[in-house]
N, C-alpha and C positions, 0 to 999 in steps of 0.2 A: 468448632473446628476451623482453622486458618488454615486460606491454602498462602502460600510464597508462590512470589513469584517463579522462582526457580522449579517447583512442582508443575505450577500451570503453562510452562516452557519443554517440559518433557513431555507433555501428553501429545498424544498423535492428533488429538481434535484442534488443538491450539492451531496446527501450519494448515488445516481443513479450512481454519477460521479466517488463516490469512488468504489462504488461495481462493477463496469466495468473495472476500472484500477486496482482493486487485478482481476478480469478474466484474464486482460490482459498478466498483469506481472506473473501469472501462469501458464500462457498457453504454447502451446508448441514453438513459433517460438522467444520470448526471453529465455524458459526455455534449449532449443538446444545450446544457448549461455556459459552454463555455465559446458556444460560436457567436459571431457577432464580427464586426467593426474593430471591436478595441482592439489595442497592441501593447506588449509589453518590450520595450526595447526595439520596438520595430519586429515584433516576431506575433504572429497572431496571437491568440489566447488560446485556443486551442490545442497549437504545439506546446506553449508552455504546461498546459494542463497534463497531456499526455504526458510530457517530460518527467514532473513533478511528481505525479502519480508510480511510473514506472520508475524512477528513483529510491523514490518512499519505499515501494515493493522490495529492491534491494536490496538495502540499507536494514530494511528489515530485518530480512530474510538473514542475512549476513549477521546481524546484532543477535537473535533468536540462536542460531547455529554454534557461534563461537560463545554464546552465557553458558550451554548446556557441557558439561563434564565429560571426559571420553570415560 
């Protein structure tokens, strides 16, 4: 049995899987990863992490949404 991608975009456990993985990636024991000193463009690492992460979430979210069929 093969699933498609398109199958495994319908299921309700799939957006469970994302909403768990933005908790994860904002939580504190990867978010401890990115403090420090360095800068990127003059912007901590931090912010850009947040940034990047909470993007990703979007972009997702939005890609997932508009594959699925009305």
């Amino acid at each position: 049995m093969t699933i498609s991608i398109r199958d495994l975009l319908e299921q309700d456990d799939f957006w469970i899987l994302l909403f768990v993985l933005g908790i994860f990636l904002l939580n504190w024991p990867l978010l401890s990863l990115a403090t420090g000193e360095f800068r990127i463009f003059g912007y901590p690492l931090i912010l850009v992490y947040i940034l990047v992460v909470w993007l990703m979430i979007i972009l997702l979210t939005y890609i997932f949404e508009r594959w699925i069929p009305d």
